[in-house]
C-alpha positions as a Markdown table, in Angstrom:
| # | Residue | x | y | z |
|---|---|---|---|---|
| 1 | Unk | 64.7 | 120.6 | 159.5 |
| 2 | Unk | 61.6 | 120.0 | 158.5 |
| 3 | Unk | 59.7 | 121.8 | 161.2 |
| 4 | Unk | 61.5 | 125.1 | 159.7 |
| 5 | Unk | 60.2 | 123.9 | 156.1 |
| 6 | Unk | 56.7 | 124.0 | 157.7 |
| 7 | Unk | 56.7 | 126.8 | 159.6 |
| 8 | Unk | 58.2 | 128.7 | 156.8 |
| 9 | Unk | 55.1 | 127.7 | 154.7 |
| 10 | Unk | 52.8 | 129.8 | 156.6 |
| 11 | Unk | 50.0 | 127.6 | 156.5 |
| 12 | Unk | 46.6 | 128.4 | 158.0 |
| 13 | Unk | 47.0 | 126.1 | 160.8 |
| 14 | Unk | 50.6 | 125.9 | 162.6 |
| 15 | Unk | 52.0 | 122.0 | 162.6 |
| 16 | Unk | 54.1 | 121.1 | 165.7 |
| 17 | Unk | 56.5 | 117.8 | 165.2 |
| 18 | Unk | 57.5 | 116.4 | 168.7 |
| 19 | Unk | 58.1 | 113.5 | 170.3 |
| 20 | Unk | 56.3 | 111.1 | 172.7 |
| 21 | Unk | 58.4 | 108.6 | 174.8 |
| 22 | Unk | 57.3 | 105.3 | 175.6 |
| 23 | Unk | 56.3 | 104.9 | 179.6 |
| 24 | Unk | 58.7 | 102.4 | 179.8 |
| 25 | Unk | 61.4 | 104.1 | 178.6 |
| 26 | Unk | 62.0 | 107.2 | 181.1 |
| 27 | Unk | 65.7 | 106.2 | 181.6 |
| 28 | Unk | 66.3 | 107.0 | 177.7 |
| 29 | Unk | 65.3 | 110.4 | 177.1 |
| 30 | Unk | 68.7 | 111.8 | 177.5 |
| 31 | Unk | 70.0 | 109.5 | 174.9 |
| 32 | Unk | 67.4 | 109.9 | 172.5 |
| 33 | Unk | 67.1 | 114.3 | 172.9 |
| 34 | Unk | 70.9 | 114.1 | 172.1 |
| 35 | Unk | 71.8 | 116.1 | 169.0 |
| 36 | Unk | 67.7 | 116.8 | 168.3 |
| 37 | Unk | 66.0 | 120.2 | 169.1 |
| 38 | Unk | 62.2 | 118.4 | 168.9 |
| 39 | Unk | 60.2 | 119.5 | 171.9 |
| 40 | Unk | 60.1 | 115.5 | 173.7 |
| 41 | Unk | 57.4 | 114.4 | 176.4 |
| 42 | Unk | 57.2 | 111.5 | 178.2 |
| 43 | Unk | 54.4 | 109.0 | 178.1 |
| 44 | Unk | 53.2 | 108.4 | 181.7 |
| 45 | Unk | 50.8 | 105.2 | 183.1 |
| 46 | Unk | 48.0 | 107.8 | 183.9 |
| 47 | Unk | 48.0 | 108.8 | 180.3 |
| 48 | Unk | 49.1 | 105.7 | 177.9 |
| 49 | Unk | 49.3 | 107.8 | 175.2 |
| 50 | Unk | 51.3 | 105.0 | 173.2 |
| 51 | Unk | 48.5 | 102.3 | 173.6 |
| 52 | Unk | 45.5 | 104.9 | 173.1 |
| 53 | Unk | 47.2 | 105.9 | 169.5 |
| 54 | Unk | 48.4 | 101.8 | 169.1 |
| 55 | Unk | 51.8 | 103.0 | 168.5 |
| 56 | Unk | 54.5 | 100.6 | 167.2 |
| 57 | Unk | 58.2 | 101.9 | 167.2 |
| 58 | Unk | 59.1 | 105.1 | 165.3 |
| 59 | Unk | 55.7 | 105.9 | 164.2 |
| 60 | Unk | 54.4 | 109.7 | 163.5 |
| 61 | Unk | 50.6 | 110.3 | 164.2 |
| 62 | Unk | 49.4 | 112.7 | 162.6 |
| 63 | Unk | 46.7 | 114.3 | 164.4 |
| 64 | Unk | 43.4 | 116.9 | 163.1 |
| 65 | Unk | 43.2 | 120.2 | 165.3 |
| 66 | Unk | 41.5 | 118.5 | 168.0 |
| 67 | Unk | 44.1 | 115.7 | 168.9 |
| 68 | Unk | 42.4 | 113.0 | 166.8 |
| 69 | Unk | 44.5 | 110.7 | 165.1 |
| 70 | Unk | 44.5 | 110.9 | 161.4 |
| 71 | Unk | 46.8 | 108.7 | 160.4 |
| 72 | Unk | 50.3 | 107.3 | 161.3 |
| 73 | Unk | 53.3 | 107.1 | 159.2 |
| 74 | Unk | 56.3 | 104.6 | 160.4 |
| 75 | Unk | 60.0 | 105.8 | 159.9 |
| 76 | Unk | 61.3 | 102.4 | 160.3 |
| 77 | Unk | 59.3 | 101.1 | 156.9 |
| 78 | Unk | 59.7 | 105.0 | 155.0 |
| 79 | Unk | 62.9 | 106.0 | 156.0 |
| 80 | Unk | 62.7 | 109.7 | 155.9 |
| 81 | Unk | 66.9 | 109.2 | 154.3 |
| 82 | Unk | 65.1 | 108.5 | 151.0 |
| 83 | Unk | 63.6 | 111.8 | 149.6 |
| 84 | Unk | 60.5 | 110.6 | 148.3 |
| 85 | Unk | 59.8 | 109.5 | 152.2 |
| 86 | Unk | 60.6 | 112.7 | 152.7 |
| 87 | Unk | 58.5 | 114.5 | 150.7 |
| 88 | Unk | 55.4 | 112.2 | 151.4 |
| 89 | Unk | 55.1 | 112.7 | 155.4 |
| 90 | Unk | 55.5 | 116.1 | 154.3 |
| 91 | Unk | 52.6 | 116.4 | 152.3 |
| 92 | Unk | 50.9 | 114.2 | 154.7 |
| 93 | Unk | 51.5 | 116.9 | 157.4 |
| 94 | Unk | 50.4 | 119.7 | 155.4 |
| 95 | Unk | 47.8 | 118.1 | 154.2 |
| 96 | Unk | 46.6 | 117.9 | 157.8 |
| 97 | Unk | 47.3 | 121.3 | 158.3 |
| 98 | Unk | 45.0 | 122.3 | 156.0 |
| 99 | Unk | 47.4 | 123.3 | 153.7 |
């Protein structure tokens, strides 16, 4: 839902929401793809994407065109249920974007 908000905004640079599995947890992608449409990689031991970033459960890094982190925002602590959560990773993302 909110990757068609954003792309509908036209912004000067394109934002792409996806998701990044821990290395650990290969045997739960089904499970965790089920009912979403996010494209979904999987961390792998030759990358450590996860421990590179320092990423806790249910974070979203936000990265700057060249794959540097900007910040993170945690879905567990601003549960994106409550509209004001909502609206902040949003800005957060098109802030990012440039936008």
């Amino acid at each position: 839902m909110m990757q068609n908000e954003l792309d509908a905004r036209k912004l000067a640079r394109e934002i792409s929401i996806l998701g990044v599995n821990q290395v650990e947890q290969v045997a739960d992608n089904e499970l965790i793809r089920e009912g979403r449409d996010i494209p979904w990689l999987q961390d792998t031991w030759d990358e450590l994407v996860w421990g590179s970033w320092h990423v806790e459960w249910r974070d979203v890094v936000i990265l700057d065109p060249d794959n540097q982190k900007i910040t993170t925002y945690n879905l567990t602590e601003h549960n994106l249920t409550d509209p004001a959560n909502y609206a902040e990773l949003k800005a957060l993302l098109i802030e990012a974007a440039g936008g």
